[in-house]
DSSP file (Angstrom, degrees, kcal/mol; ACC not computed):
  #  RESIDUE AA STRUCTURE BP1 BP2  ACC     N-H-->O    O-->H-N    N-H-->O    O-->H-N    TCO  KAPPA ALPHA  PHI   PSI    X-CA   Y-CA   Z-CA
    1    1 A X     >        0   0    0      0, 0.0     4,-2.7     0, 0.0     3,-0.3   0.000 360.0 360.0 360.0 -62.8    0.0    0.0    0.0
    2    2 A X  H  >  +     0   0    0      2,-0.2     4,-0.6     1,-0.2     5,-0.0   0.548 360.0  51.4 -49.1 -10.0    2.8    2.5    0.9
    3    3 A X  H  > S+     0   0    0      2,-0.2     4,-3.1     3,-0.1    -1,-0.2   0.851 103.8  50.5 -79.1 -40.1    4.3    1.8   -2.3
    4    4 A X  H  > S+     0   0    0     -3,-0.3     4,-3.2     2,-0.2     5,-0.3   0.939 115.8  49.8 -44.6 -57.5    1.2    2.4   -4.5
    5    5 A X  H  X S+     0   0    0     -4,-2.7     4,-1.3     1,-0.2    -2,-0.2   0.925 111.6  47.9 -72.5 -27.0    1.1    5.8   -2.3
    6    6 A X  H  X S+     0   0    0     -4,-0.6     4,-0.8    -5,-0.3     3,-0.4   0.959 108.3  52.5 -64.3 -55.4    5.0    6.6   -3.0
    7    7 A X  H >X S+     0   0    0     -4,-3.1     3,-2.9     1,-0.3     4,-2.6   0.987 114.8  45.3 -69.5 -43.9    4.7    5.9   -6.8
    8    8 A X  H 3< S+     0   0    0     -4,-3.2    -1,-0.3     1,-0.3     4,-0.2   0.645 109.3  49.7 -96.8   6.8    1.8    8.5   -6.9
    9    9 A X  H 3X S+     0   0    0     -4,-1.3     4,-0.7    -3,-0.4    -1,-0.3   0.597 113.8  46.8 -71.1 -11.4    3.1   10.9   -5.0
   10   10 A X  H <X S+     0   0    0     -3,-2.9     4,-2.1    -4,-0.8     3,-0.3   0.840 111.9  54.8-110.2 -32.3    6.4   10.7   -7.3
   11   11 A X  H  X S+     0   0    0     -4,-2.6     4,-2.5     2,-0.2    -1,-0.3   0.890 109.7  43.0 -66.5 -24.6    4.2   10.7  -10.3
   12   12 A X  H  4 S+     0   0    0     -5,-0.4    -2,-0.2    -4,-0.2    -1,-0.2   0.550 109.2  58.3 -98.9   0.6    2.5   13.9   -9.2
   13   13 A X  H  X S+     0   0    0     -4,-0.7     4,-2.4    -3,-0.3     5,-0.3   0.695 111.1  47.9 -78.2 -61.4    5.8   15.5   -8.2
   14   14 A X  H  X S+     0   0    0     -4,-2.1     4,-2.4     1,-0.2     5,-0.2   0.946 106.4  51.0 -66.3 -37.8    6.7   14.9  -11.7
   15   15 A X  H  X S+     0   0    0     -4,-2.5     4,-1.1     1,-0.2    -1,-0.2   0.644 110.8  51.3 -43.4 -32.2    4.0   16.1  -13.2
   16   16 A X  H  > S+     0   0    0     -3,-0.3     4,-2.6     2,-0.2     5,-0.2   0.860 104.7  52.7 -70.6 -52.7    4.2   19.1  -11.4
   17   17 A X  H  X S+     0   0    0     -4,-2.4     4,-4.2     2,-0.2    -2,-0.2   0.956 111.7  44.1 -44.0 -64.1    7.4   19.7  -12.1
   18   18 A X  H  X S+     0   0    0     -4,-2.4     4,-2.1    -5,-0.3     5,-0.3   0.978 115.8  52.5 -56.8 -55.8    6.9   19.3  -16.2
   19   19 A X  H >X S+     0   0    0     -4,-1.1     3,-2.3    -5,-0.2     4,-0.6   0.903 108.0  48.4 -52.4 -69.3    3.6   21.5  -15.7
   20   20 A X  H >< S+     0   0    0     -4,-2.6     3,-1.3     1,-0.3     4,-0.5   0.836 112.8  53.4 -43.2 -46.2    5.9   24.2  -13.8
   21   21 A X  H >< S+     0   0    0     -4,-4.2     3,-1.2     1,-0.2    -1,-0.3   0.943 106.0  48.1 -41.7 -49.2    8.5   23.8  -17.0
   22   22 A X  H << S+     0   0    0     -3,-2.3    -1,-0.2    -4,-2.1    -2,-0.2   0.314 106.9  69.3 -99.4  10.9    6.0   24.5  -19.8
   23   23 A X  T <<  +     0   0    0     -3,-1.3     2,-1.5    -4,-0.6    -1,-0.3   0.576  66.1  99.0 -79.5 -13.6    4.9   27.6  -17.6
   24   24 A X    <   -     0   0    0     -3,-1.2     2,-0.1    -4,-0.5    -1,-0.1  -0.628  50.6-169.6-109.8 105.0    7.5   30.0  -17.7
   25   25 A X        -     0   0    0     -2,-1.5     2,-0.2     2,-0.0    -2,-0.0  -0.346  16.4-128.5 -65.1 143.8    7.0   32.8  -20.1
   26   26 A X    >   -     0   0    0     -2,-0.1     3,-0.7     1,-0.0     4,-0.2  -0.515  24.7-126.7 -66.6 150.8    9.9   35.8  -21.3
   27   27 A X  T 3  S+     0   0    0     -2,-0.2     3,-0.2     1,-0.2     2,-0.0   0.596 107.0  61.7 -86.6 -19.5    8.7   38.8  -21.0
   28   28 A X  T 3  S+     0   0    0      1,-0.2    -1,-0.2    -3,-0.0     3,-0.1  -0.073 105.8  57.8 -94.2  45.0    9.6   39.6  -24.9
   29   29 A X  S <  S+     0   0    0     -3,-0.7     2,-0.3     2,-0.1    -1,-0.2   0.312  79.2 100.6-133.7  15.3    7.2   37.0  -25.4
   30   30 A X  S    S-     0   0    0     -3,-0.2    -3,-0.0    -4,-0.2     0, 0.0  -0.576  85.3 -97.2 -76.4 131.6    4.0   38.2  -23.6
   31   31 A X        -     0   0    0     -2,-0.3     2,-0.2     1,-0.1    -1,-0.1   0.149  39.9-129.0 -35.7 136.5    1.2   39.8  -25.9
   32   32 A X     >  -     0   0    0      1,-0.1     4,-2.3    -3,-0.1    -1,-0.1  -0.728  31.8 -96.2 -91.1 148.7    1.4   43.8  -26.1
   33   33 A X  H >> S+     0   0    0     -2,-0.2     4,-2.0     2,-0.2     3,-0.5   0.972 120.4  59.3 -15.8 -86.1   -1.8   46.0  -25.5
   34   34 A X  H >> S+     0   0    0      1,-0.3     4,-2.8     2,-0.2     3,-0.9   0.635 107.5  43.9  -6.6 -89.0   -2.3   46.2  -29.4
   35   35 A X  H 3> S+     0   0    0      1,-0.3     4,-2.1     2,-0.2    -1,-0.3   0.691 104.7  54.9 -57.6 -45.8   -2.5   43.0  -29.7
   36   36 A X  H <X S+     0   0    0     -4,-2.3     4,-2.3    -3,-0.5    -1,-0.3   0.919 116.5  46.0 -46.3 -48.1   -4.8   41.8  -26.8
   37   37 A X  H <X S+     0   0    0     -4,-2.0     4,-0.7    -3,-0.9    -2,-0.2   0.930 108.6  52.1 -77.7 -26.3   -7.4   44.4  -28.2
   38   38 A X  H  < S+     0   0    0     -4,-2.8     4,-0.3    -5,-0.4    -2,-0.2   0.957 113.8  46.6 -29.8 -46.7   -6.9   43.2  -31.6
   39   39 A X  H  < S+     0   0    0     -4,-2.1    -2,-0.2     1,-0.3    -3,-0.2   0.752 107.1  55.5 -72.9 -27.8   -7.6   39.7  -30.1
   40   40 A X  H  < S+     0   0    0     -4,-2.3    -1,-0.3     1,-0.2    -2,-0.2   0.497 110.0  48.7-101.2   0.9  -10.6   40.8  -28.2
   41   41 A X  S  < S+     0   0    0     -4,-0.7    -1,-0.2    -5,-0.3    -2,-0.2   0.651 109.3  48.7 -70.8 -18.7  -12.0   42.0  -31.4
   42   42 A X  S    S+     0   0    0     -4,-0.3     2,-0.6    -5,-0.1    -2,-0.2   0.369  93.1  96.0-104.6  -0.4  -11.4   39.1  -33.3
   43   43 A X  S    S-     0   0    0      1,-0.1     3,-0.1    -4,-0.1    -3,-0.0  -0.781  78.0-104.7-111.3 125.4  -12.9   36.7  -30.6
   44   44 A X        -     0   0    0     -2,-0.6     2,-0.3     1,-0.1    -1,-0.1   0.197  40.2 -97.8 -26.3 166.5  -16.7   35.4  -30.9
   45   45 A X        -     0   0    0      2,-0.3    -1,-0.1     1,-0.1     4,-0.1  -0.681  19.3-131.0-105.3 163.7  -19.2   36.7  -28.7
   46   46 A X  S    S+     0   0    0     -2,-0.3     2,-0.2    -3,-0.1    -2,-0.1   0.642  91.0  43.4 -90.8 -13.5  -20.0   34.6  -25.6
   47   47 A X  S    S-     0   0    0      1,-0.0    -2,-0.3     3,-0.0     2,-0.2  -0.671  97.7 -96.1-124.6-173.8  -24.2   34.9  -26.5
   48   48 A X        -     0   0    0     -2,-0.2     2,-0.6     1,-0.1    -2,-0.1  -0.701  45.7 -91.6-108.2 168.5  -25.6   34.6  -29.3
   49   49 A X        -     0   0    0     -2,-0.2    -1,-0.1    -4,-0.1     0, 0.0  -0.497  53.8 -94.8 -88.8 136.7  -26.5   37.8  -31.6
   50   50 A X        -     0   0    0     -2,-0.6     2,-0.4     1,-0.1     3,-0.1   0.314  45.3-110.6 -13.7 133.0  -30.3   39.3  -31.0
   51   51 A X        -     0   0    0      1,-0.2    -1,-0.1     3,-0.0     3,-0.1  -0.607  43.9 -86.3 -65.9 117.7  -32.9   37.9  -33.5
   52   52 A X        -     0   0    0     -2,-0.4    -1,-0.2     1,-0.1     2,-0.1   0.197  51.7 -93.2 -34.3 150.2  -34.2   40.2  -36.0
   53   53 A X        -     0   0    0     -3,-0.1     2,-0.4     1,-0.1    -1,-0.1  -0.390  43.8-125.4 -62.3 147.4  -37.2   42.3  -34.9
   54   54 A X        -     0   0    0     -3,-0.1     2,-0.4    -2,-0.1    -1,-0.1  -0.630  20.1-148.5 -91.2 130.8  -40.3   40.3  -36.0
   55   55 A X        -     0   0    0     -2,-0.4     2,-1.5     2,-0.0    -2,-0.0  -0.962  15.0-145.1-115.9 134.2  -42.9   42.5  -38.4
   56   56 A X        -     0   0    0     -2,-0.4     2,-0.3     1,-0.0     3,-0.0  -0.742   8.3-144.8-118.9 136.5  -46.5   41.6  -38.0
   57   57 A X        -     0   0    0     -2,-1.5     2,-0.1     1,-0.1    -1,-0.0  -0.437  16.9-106.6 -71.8 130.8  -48.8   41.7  -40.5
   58   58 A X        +     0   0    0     -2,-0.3     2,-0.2     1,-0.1    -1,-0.1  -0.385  31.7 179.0 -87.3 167.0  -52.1   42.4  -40.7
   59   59 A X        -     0   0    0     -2,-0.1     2,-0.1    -3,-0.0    -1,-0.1  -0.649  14.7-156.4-155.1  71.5  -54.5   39.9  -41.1
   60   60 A X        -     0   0    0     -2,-0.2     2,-0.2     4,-0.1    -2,-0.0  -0.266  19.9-168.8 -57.4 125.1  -58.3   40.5  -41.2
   61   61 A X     >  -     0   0    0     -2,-0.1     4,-0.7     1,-0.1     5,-0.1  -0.644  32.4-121.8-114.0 179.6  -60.3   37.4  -40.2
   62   62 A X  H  > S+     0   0    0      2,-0.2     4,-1.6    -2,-0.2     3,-0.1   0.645 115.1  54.7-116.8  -7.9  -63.7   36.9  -40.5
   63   63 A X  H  > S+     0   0    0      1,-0.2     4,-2.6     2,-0.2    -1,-0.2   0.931 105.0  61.0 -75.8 -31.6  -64.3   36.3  -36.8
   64   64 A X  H  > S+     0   0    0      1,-0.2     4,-1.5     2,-0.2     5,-0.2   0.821 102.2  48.4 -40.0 -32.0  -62.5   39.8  -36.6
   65   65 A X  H  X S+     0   0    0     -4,-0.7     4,-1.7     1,-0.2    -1,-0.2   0.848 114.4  48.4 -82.6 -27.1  -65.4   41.4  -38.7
   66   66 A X  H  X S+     0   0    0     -4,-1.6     4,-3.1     2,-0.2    -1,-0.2   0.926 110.1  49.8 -52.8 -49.7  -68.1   39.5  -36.2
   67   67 A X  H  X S+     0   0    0     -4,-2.6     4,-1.8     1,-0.2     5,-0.4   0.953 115.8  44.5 -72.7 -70.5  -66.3   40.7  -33.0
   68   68 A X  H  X S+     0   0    0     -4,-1.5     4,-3.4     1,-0.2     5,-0.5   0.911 113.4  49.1 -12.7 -71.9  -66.4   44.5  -34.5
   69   69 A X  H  X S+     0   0    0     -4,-1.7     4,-4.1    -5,-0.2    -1,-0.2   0.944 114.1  43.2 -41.5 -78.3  -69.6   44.3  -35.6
   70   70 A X  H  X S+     0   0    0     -4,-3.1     4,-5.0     1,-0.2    -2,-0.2   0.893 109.8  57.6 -22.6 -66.1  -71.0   42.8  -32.0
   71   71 A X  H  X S+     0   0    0     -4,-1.8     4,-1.0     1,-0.2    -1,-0.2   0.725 110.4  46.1 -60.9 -26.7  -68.8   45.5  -30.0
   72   72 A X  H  X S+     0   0    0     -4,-3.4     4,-1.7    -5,-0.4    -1,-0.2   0.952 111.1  51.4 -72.5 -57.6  -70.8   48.4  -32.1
   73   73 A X  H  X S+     0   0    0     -4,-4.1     4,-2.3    -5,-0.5     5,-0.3   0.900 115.0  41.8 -38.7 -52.3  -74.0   46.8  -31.5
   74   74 A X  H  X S+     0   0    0     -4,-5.0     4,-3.3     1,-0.2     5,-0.3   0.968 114.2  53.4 -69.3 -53.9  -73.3   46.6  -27.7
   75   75 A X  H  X S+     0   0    0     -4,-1.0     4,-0.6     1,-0.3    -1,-0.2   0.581 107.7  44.6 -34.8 -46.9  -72.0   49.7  -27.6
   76   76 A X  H  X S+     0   0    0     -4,-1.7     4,-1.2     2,-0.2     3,-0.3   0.935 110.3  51.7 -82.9 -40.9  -74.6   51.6  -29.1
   77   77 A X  H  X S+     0   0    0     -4,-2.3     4,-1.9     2,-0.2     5,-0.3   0.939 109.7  56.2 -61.0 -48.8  -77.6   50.0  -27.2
   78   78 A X  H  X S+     0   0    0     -4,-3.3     4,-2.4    -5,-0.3    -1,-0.2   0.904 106.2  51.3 -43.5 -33.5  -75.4   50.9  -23.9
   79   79 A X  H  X S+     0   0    0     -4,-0.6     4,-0.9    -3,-0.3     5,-0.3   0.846 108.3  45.2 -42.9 -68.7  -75.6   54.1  -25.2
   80   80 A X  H >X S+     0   0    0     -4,-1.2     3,-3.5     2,-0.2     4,-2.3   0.988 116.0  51.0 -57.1 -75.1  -79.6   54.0  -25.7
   81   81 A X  H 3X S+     0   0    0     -4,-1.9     4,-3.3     1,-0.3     5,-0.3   0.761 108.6  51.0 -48.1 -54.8  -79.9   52.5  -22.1
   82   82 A X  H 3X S+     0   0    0     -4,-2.4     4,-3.0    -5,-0.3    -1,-0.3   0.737 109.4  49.3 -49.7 -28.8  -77.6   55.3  -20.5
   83   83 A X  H <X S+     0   0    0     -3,-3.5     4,-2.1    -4,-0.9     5,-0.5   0.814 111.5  55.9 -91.9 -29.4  -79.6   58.1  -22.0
   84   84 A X  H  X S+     0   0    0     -4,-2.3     4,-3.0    -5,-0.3    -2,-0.2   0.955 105.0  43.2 -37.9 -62.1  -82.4   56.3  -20.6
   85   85 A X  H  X S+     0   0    0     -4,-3.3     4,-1.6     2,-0.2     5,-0.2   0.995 114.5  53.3 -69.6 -56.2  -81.5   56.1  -17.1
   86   86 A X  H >X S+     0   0    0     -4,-3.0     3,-1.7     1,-0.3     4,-1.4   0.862 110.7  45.1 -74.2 -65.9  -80.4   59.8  -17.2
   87   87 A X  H 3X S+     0   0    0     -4,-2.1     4,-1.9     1,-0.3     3,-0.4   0.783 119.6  44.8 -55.1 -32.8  -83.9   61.1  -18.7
   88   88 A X  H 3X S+     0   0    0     -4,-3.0     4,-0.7    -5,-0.5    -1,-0.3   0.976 117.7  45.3 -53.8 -47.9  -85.7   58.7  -16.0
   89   89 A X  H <X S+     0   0    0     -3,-1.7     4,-2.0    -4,-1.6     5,-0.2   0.728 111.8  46.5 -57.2 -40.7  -83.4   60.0  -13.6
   90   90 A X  H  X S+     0   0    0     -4,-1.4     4,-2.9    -3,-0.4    -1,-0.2   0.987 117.9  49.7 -71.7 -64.6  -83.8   63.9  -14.7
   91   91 A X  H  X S+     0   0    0     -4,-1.9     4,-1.1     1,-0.2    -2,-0.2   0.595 107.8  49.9 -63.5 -14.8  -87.8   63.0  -14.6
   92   92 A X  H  X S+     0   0    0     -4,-0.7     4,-2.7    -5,-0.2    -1,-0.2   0.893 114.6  46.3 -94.0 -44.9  -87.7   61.4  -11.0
   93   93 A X  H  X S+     0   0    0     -4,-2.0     4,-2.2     1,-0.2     5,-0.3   0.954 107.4  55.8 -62.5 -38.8  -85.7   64.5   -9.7
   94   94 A X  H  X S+     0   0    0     -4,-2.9     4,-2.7     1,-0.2    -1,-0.2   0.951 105.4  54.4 -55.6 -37.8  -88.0   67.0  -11.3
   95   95 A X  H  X S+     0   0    0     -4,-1.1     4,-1.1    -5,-0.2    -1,-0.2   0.779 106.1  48.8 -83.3 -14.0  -90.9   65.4   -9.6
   96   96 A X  H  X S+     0   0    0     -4,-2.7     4,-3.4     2,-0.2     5,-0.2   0.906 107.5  57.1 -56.3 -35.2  -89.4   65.7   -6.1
   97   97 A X  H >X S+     0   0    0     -4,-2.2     3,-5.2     2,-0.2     4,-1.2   0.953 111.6  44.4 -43.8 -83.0  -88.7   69.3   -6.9
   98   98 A X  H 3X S+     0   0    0     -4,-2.7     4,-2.2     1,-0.3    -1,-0.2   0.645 112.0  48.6 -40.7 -35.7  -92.4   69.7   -7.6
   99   99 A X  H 3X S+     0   0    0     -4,-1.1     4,-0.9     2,-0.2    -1,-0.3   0.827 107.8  52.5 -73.1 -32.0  -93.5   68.1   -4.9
  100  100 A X  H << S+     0   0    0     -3,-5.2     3,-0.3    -4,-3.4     5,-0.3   0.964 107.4  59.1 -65.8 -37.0  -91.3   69.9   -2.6
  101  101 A X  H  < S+     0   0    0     -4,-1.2    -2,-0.2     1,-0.2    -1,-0.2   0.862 113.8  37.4 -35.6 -54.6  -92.8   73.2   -4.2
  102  102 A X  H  < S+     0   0    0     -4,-2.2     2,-0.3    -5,-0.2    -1,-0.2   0.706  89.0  94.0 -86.4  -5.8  -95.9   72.3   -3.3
  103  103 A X  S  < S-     0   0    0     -4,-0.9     2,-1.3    -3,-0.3    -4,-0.0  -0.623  78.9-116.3 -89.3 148.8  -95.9   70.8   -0.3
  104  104 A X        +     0   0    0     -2,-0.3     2,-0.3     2,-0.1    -1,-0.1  -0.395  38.5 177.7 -87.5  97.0  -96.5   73.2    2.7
  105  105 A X              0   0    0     -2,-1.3    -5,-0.0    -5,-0.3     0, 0.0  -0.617 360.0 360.0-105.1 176.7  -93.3   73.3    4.8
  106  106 A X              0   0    0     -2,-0.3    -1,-0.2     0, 0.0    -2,-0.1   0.273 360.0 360.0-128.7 360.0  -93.2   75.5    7.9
C-alpha cells in the first residue's frame, strides 16, 4: 500500500514539475496592449446575436369582422340604455322638486 502511495506521489511531483517547465514565459514573449485588443476584437461573442425584430402583418379574419360588428351593436344600445336612465333620472328629480314646491313646509 505504501508503495502504490509513493509511486503516486512521485508521479504527481513529476507532473508538477513538467507542468511548472511549460509555464514559464519571457517577457519579450508576452502579448502587447495592441494585440490583446486586436484579439478581443477578433474573438466570438460569448451569447448569441439578437434575432431580427419580427414584423406583423395584418390579417383581417372573418371572426374579426363578427367581433367589430358585435362591439358596435353593444355599444350603441349601452348608449340608448344610459340616456335612458339619465332622462328617468332627470324626470324622477324633477318630480321631487315639484312636490317639494308644493308641499306646505313650515
Amino acid at each position: 500500500m505504501s508503495a502504490k502511495l509513493a509511486a503516486s506521489a512521485l508521479a504527481a511531483a513529476a507532473a508538477g514539475t513538467a507542468l511548472a517547465r511549460s509555464q514559464i514565459v519571457h517577457a519579450a514573449e508576452l502579448p502587447q496592449a495592441d494585440d490583446l485588443a486586436r484579439d478581443s476584437r477578433r474573438k466570438l461573442a460569448i451569447y448569441d446575436a439578437p434575432a431580427a425584430p419580427r414584423e406583423l402583418v395584418p390579417v383581417l379574419s372573418p371572426l374579426q369582422d363578427e367581433v367589430k360588428l358585435a362591439r358596435e351593436t353593444a355599444q350603441h344600445y349601452y348608449g340608448l340604455v344610459q340616456n335612458h336612465a339619465q332622462l328617468a333620472t332627470d324626470s324622477w328629480i324633477g318630480w321631487e322638486k315639484d312636490a317639494e314646491r308644493k308641499s306646505p313646509s313650515g
